[in-house]
PAMARMAR-460024 format. One record per residue: x, y, z of N, C-alpha, C in turn; residue in one letter. Coordinates in steps of 0.2 Angstrom, whole numbers, plus 5000, padded with zeros to 4 digits. Layout:
ATOM  n_x  n_y  n_z ca_x ca_y ca_z  c_x  c_y  c_z code
ATOM    X    Y    Z    X    Y    Z    X    Y    Z    a
...
This chain:
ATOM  n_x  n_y  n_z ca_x ca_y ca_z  c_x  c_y  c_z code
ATOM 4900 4982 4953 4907 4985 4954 4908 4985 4961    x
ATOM 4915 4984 4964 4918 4982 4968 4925 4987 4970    x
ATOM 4922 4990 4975 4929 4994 4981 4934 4987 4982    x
ATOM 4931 4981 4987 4936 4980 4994 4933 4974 4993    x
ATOM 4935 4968 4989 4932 4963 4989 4934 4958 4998    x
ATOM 4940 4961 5002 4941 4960 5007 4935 4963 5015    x
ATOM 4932 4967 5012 4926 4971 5015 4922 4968 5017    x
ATOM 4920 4966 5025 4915 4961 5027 4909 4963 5024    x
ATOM 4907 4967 5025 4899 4970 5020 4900 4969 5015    x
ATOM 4902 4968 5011 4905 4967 5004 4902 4958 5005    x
ATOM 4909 4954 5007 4907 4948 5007 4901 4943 5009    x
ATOM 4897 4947 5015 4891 4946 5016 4887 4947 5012    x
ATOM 4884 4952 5007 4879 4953 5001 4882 4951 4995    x
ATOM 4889 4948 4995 4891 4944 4988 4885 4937 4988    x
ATOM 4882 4934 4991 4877 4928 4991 4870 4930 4988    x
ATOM 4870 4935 4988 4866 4939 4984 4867 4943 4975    x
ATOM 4873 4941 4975 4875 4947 4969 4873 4938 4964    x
ATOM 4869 4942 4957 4868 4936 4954 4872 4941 4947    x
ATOM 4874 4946 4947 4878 4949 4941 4883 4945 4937    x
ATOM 4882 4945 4930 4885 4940 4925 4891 4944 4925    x
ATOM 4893 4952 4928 4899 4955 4925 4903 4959 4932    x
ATOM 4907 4956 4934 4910 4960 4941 4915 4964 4941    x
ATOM 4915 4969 4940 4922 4973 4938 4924 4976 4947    x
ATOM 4932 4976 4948 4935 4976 4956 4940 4982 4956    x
ATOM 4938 4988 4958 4941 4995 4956 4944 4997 4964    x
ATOM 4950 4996 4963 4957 4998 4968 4962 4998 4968    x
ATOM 4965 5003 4971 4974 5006 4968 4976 5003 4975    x
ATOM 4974 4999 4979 4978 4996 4987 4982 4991 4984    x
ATOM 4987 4990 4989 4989 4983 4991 4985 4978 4991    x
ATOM 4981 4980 4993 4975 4972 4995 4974 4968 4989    x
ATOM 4972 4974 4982 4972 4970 4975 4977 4963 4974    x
ATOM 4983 4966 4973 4987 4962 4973 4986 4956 4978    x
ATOM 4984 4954 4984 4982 4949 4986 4976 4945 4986    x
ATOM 4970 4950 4983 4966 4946 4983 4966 4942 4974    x
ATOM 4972 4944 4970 4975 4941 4964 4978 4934 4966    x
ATOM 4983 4935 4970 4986 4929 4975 4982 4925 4976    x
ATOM 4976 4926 4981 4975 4920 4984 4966 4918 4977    x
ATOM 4966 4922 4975 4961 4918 4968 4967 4912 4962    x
ATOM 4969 4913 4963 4977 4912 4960 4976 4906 4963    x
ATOM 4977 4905 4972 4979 4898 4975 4972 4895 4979    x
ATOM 4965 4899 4975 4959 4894 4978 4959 4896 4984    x
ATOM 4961 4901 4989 4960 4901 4995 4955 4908 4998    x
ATOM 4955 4907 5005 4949 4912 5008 4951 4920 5006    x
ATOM 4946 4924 5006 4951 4932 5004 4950 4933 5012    x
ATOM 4956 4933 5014 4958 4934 5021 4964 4938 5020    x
ATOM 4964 4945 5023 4970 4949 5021 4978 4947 5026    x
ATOM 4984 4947 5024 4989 4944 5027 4990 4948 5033    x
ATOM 4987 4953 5034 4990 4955 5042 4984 4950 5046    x
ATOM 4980 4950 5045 4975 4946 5050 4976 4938 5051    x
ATOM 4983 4935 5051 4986 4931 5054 4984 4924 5050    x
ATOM 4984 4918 5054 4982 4912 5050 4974 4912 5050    x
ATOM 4973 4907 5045 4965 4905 5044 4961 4902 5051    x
ATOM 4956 4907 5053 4951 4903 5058 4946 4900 5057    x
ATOM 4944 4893 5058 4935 4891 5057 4931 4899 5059    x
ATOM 4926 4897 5057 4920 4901 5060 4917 4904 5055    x
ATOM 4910 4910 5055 4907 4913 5051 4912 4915 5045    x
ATOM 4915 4919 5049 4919 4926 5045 4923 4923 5038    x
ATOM 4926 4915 5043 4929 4910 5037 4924 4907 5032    x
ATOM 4918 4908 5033 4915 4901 5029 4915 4906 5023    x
ATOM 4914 4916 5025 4911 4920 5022 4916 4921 5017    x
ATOM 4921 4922 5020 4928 4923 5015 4930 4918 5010    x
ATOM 4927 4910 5012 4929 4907 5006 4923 4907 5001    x
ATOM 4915 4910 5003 4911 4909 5001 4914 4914 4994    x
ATOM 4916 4922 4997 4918 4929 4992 4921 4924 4987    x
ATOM 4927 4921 4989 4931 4918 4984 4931 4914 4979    x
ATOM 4925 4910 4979 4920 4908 4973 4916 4911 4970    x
ATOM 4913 4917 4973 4908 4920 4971 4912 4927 4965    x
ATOM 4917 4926 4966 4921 4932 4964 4927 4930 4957    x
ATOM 4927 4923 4958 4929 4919 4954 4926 4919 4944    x
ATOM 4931 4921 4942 4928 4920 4936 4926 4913 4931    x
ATOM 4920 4913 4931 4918 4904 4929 4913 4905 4919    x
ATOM 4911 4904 4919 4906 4900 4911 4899 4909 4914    x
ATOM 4899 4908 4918 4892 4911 4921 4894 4920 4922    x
ATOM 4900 4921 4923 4901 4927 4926 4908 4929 4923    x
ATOM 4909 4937 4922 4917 4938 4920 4920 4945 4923    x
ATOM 4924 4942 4922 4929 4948 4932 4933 4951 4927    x
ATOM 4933 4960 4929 4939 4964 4926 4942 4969 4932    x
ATOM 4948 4969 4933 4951 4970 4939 4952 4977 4935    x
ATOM 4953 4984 4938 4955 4991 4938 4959 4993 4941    x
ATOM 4966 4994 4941 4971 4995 4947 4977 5000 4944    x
ATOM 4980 5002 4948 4984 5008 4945 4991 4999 4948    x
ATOM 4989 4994 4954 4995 4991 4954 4997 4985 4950    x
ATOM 5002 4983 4950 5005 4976 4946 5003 4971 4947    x
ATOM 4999 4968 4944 4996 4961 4946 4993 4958 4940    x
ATOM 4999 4953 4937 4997 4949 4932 4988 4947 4929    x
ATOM 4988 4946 4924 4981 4944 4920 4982 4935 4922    x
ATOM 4977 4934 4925 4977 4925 4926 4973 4923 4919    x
ATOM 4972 4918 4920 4968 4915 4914 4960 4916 4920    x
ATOM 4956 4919 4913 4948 4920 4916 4946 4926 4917    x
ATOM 4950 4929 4918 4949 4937 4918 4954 4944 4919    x
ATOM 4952 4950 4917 4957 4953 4913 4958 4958 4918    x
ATOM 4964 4964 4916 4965 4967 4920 4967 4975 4916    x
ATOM 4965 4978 4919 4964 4984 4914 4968 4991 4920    x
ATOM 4973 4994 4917 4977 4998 4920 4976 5005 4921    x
ATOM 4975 5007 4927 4975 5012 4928 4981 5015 4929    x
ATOM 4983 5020 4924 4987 5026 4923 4988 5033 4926    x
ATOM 4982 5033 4931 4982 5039 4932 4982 5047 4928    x
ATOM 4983 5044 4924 4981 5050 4919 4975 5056 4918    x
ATOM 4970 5052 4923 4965 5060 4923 4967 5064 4930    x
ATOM 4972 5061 4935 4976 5065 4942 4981 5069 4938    x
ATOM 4986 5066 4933 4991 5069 4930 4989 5078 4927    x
ATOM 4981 5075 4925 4978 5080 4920 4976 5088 4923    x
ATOM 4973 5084 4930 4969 5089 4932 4973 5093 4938    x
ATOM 4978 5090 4942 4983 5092 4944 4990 5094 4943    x
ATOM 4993 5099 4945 5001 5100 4946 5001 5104 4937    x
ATOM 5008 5102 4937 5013 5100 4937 5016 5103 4946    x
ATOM 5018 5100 4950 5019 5104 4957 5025 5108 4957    x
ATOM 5026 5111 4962 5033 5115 4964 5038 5110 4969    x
ATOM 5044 5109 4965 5048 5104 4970 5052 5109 4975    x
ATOM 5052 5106 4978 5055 5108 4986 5064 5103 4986    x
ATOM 5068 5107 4988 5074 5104 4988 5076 5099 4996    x
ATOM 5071 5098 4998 5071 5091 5005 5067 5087 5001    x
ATOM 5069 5082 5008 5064 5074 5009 5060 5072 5010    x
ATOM 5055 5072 5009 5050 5068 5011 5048 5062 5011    x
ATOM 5044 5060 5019 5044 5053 5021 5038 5049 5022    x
ATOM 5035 5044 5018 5029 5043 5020 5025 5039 5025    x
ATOM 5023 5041 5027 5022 5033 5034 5017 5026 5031    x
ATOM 5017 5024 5037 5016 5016 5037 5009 5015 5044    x
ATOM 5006 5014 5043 5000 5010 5047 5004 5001 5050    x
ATOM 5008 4999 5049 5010 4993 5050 5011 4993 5057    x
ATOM 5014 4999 5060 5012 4996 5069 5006 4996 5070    x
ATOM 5001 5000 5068 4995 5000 5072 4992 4993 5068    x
ATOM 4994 4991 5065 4991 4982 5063 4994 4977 5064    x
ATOM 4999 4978 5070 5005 4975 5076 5009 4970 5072    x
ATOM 5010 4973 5066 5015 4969 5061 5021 4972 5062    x
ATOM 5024 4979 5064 5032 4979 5064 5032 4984 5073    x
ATOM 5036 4984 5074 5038 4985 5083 5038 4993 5085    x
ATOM 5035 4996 5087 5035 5003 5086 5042 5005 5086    x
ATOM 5045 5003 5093 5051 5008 5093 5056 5006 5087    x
ATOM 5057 4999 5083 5062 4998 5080 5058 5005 5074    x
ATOM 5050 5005 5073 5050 5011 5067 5051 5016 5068    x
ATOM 5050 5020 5075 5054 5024 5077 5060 5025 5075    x
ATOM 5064 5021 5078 5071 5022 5074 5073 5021 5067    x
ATOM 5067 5018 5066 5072 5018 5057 5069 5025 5055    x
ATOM 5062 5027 5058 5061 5035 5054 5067 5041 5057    x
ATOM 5068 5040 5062 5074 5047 5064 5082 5045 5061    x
ATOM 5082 5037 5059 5088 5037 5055 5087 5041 5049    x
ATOM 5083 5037 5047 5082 5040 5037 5079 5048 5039    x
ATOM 5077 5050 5042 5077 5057 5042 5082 5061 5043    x
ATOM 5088 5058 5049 5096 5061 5048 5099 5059 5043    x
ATOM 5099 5055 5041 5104 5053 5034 5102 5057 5029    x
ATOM 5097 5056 5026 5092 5057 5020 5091 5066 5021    x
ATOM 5091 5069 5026 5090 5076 5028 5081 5078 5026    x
ATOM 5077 5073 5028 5070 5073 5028 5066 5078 5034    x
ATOM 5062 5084 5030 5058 5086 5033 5052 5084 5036    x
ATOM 5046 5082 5030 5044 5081 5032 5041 5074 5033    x
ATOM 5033 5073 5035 5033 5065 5038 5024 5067 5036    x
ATOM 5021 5063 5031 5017 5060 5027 5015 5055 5030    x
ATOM 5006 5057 5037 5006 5051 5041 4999 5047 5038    x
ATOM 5001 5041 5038 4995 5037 5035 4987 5038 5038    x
ATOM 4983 5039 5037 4978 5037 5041 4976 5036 5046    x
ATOM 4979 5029 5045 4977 5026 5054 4983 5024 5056    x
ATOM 4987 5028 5054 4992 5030 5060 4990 5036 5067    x
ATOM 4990 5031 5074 4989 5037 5080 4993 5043 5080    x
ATOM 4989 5046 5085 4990 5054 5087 4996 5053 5090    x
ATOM 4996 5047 5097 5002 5047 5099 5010 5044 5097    x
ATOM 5010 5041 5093 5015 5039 5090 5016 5043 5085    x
ATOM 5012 5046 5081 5014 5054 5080 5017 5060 5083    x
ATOM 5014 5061 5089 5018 5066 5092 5026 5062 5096    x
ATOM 5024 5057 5096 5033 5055 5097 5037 5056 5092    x
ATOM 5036 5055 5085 5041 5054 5080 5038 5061 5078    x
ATOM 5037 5067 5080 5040 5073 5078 5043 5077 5085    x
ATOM 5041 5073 5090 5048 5074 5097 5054 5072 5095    x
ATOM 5055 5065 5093 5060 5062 5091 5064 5065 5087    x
ATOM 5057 5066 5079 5065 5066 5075 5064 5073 5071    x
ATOM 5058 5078 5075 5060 5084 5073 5054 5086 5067    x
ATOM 5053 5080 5063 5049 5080 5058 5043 5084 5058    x
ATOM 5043 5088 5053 5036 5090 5053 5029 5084 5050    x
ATOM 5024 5084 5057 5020 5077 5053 5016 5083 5049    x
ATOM 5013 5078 5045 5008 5081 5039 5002 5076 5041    x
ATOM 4998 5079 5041 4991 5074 5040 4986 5074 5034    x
ATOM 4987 5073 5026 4984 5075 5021 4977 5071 5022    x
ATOM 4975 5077 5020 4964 5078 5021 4964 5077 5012    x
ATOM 4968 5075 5009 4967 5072 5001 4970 5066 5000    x
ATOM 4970 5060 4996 4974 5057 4993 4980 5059 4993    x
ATOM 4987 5054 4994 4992 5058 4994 4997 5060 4986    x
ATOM 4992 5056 4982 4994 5057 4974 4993 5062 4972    x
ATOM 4986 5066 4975 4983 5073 4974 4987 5076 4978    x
ATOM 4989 5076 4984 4992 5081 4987 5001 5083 4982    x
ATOM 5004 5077 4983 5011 5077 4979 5011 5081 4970    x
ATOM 5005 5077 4968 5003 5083 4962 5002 5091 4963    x
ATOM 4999 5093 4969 4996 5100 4970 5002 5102 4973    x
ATOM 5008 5100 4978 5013 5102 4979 5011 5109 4986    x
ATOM 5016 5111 4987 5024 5108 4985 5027 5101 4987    x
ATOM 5031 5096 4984 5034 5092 4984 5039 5092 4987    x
ATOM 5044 5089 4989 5051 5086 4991 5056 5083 4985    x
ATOM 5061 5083 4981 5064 5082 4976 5064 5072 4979    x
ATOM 5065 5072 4984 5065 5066 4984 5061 5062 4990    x
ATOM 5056 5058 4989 5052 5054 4993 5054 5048 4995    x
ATOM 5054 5043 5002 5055 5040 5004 5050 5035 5010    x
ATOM 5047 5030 5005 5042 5027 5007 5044 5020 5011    x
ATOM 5038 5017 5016 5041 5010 5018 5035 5007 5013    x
ATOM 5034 5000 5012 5031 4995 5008 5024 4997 5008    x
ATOM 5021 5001 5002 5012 5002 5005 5010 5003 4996    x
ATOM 5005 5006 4995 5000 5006 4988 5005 5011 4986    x
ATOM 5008 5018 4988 5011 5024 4985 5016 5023 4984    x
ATOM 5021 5016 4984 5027 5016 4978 5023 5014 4971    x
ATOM 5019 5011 4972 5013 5011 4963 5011 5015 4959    x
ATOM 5008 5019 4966 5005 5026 4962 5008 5033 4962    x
ATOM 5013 5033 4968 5016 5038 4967 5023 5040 4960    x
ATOM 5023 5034 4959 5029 5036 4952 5023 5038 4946    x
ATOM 5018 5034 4945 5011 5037 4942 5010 5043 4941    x
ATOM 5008 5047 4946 5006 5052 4947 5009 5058 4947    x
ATOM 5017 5056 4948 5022 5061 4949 5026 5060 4942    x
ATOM 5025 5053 4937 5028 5056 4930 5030 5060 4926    x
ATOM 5035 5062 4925 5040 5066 4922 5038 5074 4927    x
ATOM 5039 5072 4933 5040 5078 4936 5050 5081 4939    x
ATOM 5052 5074 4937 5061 5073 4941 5059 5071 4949    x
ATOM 5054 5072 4952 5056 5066 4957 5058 5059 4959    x
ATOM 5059 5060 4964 5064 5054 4965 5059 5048 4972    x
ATOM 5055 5043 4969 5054 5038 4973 5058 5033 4976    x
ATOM 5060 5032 4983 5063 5027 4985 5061 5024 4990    x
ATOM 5063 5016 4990 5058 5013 4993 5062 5010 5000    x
ATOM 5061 5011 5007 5063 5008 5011 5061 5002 5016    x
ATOM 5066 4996 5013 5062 4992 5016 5062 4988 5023    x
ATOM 5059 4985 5023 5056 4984 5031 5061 4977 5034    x
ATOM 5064 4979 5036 5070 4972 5040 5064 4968 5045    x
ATOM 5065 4960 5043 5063 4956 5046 5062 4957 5052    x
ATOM 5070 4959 5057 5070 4962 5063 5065 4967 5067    x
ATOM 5061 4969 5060 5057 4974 5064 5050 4970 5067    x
ATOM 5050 4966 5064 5044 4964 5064 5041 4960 5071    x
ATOM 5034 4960 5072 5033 4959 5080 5032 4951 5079    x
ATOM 5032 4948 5088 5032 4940 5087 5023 4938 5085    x
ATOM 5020 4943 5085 5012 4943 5084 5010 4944 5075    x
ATOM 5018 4944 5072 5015 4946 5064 5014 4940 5061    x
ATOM 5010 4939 5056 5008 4933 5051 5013 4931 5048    x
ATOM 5013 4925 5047 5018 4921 5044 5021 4923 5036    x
ATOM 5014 4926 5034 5015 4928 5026 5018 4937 5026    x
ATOM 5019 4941 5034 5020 4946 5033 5025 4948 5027    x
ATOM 5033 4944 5030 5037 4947 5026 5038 4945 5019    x
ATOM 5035 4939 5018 5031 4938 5010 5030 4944 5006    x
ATOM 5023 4945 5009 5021 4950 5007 5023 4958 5005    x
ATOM 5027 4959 5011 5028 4966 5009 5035 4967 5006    x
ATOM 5038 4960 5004 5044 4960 4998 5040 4960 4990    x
ATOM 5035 4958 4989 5033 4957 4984 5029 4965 4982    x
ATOM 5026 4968 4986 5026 4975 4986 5031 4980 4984    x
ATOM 5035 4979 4987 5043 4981 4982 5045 4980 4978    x
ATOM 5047 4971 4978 5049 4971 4972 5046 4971 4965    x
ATOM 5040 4972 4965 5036 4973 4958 5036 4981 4957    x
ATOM 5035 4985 4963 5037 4992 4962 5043 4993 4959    x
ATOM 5049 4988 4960 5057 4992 4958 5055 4989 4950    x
ATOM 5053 4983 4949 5051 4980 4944 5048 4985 4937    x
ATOM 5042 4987 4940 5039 4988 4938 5041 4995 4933    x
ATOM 5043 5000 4942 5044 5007 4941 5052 5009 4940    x
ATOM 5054 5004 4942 5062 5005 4942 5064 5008 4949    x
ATOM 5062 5008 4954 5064 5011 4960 5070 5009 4964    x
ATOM 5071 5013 4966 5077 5011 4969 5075 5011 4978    x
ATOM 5081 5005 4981 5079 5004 4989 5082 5007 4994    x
ATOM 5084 5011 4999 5088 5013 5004 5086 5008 5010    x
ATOM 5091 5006 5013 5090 5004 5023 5092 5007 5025    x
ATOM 5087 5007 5032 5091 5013 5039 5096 5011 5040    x
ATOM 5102 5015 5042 5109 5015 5042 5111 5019 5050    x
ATOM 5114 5017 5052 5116 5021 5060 5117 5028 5057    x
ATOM 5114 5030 5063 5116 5038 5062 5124 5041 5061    x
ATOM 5123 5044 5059 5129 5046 5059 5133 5053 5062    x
ATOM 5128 5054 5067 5134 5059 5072 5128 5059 5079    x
């Protein structure tokens, strides 16, 4: 059983795994990619870390990707709360969220906004100040309180964007699925491209909140991002609106 088939510890001790049955348990984004590139035969190299380089790390990542491949000898089942078709070879079995719906909530909705953040500047994929700006727009417009900071979003770009834009940051010490269950909530949440447009409509089912997704303008984006960036984080959305029915907002000039 498998966290982070992207995880250099991971990919190191795969040459060692002689297991007939590999099950790959994760609700991230990443899932979705490492379905991609099993898909196209290629190294599990995650798309913020740019193009493919020779060396160790590369020989390791192509090695995971055979090792992880479902063949006559071995059979792959993927566990995921996100949307990632069943290829031919092996199956994919849905997570529902149904034992967080169970044990959690129903929550108390709060009549504000709530905004989720993004770790994409700190993995030099979108431009800080442009995110700056789009989070104090969509907090004027949107009338958003508060600001739901990723993990490894820094200290300092946090305390700027609640200089800025006023918002109260949050730093959840739970899952944010458990936290939006346990409440209080915002009537309406307002996420940029990450795993919580998947799981958050999951978790929050049949509560009346409102997931929307905000997406990331090409514009934002640094001269140092991967080619497959904005690839990528359109297909994170669009299988969320697909999937969950979500609707998009873009930052809009302020308006006073």
């Amino acid at each position: 059983m498998l966290g982070d088939p992207f995880s250099r510890l991971v990919q190191t001790l795969l040459p060692l795994c002689r297991a007939r049955e590999i099950v790959v348990v994760d609700d991230g984004t990443a899932t979705m990619e490492f379905v991609q590139l099993l898909e196209r035969g290629e190294p599990l190299v995650r798309w913020h870390r740019g193009g493919a380089r020779p060396g160790p790390a590369m020989v390791l990542a192509a090695l995971a990707r055979r090792r992880l491949a479902p063949s006559r000898r071995r059979t792959l089942e993927i566990f995921t709360a996100m949307s990632v078709p069943a290829l031919d070879g092996f199956t994919v079995t849905p997570n529902s969220l149904g034992w967080t719906r169970s044990r959690f909530g129903p929550p108390a909705i709060a009549a504000g906004t709530d905004i989720v953040g993004t770790s994409l500047v700190e993995t030099g994929v979108v431009d800080p100040e442009r995110y700056q700006e789009a989070v104090a727009t969509l907090a004027q417009v949107h009338g958003a309180a508060r600001y739901f900071a990723h993990r490894r979003e820094s200290a300092d770009k946090l305390h700027r964007l609640a200089a800025v834009t006023g918002l109260e940051i949050v730093r959840p010490d739970l899952p944010l699925e458990l936290v939006a269950r346990r409440g209080p909530v915002g009537h309406t949440i307002l996420s940029f491209p990450s795993t919580v447009v998947h799981t958050l409509p999951l978790a929050l089912e049949g509560t009346g909140v409102t997931i929307t997704i905000c997406d990331i303008d090409p514009a934002w984006l640094t001269s140092s991002a991967s080619p497959r960036a904005h690839g990528f984080l359109s297909a994170i959305t669009g299988t969320a609106r697909r999937q969950h029915g979500l609707a998009s907002v873009a930052p809009m000039e302020p308006t006073g």
